[in-house]
C-alpha positions in Angstrom: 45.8 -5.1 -13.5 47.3 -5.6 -10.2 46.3 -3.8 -6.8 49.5 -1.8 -6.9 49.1 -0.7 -10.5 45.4 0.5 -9.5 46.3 2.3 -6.9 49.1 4.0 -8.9 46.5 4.6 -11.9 43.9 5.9 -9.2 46.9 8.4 -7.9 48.0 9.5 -11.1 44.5 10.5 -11.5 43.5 12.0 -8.3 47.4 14.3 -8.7 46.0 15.1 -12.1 42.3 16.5 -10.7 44.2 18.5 -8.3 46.9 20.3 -11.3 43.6 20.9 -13.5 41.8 22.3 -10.3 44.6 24.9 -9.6 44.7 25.4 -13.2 40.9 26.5 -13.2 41.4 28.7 -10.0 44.2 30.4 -11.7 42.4 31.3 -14.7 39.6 32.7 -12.7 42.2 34.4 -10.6 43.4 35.9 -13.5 39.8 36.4 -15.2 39.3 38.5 -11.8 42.3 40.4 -12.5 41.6 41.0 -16.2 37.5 42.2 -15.1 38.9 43.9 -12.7 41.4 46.0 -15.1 38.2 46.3 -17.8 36.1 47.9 -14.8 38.6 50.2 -13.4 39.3 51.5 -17.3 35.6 52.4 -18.3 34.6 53.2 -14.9 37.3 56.1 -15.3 38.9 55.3 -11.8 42.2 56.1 -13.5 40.6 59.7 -14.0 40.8 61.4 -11.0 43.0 58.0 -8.9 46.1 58.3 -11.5 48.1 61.8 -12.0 48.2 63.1 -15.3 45.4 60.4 -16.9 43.1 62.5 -18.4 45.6 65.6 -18.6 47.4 63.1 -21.3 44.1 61.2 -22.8 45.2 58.0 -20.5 48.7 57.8 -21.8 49.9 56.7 -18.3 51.9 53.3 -17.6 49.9 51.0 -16.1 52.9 50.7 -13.6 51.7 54.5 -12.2 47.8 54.0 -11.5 45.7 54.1 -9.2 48.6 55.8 -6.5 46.2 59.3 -6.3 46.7 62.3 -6.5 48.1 65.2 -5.3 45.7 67.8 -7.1 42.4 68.6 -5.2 38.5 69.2 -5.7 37.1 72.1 -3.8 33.5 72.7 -3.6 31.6 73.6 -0.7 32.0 70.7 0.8 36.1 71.5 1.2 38.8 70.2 -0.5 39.3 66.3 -1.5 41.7 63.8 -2.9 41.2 61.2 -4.8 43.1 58.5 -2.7 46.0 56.1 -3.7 43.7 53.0 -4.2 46.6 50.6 -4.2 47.8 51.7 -0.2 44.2 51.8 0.6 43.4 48.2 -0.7 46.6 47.0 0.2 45.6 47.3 3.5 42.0 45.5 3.2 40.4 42.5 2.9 38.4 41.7 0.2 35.0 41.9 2.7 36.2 45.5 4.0 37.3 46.4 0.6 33.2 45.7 -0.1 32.0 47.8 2.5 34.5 50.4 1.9 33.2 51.4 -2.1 29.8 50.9 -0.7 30.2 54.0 1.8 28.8 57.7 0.8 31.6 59.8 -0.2 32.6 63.3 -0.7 32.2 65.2 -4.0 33.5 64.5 -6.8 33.7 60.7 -6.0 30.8 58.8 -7.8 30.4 56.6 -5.2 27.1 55.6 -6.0 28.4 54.3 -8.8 30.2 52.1 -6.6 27.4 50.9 -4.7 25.5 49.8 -7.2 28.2 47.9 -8.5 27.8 44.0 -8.1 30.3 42.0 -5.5 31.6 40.2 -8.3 32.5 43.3 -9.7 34.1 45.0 -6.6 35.7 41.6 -5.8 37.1 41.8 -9.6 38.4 45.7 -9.0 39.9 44.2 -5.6 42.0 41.7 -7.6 43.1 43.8 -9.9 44.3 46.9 -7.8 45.9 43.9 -5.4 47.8 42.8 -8.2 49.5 46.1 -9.2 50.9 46.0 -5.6 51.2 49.0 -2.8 52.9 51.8 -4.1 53.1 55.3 -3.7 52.1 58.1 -0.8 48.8 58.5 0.7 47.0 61.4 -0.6 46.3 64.4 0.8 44.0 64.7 3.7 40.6 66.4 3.5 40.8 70.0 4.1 37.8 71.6 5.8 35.6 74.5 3.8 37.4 77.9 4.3 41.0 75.8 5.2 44.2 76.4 3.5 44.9 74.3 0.9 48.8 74.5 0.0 48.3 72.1 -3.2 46.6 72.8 -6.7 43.0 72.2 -6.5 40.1 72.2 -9.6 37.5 74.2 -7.8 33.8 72.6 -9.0 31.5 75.7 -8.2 28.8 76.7 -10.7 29.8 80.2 -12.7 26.6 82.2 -14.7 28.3 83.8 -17.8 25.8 87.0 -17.8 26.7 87.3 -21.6 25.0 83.7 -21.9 22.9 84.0 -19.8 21.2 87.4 -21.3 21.2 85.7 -24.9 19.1 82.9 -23.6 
């Protein structure tokens, strides 16, 4: 073998190292992205982040989560929204993404769920909200305890049925 047919062998095989190395990134690009989806489905983001999802037992295109909601949660903390996760990560890098589900949160978020959540995971649930795209309107802002509220809102305050409670 000649010096000119090495070094086109020895080419041919570096170009072919470098197409199987973005092949391997892409699968774990796209492993992110599936995880990601997998986590965000049992983790029931979709349950308060998507309109409608648990009003039609998660019968929602995939196309529509994750934009929020325009329904609130009052407690006595006030009245929040679950955000539009797609406008919120869209805007994030994957590091302030991390430090952003790690933050304490208002009722009804289950944000220590969150925390406790690995950086593999949360790097997965980046991936896969990033790949739905930015879409949809902010949510609502936070409304103070005793504010008006001009949207439907879930109130989550503890009731005592006396009937019950007399039986017990």
């Amino acid at each position: 073998m000649n010096l000119k047919t090495l070094v086109g062998v020895a080419a041919g095989a570096v170009l072919a190292l470098g197409v199987a190395a973005d092949a391997v990134a892409g699968d774990k690009a796209g492993d992110a992205v599936a995880r990601g989806r997998y986590l965000v489905t049992i983790g029931g983001c979709n349950d308060c982040h998507t309109q409608g999802y648990l009003e039609n037992g998660g019968a929602v295109p995939e196309g529509e989560w994750l934009k929020g909601t325009t329904i609130g949660y009052q407690g006595p903390w006030g009245t929040t929204y679950a955000s539009n996760l797609r406008l919120v990560i869209g805007k994030q890098t994957e590091a302030q993404w991390i430090a952003h589900a790690r933050k304490e949160r208002l009722p009804p978020m289950p944000w220590f769920n969150l925390r406790e959540m690995t950086d593999h995971d949360l790097k997965a649930v980046y991936a896969y909200v990033r790949s739905l795209g930015a879409s949809g309107n902010p949510a609502p802002a936070y409304v103070a305890p005793g504010g008006k509220v001009s949207t439907p809102y879930f109130v989550f305050v503890p009731q005592v049925d006396e009937k019950q409670a007399a039986v017990r």
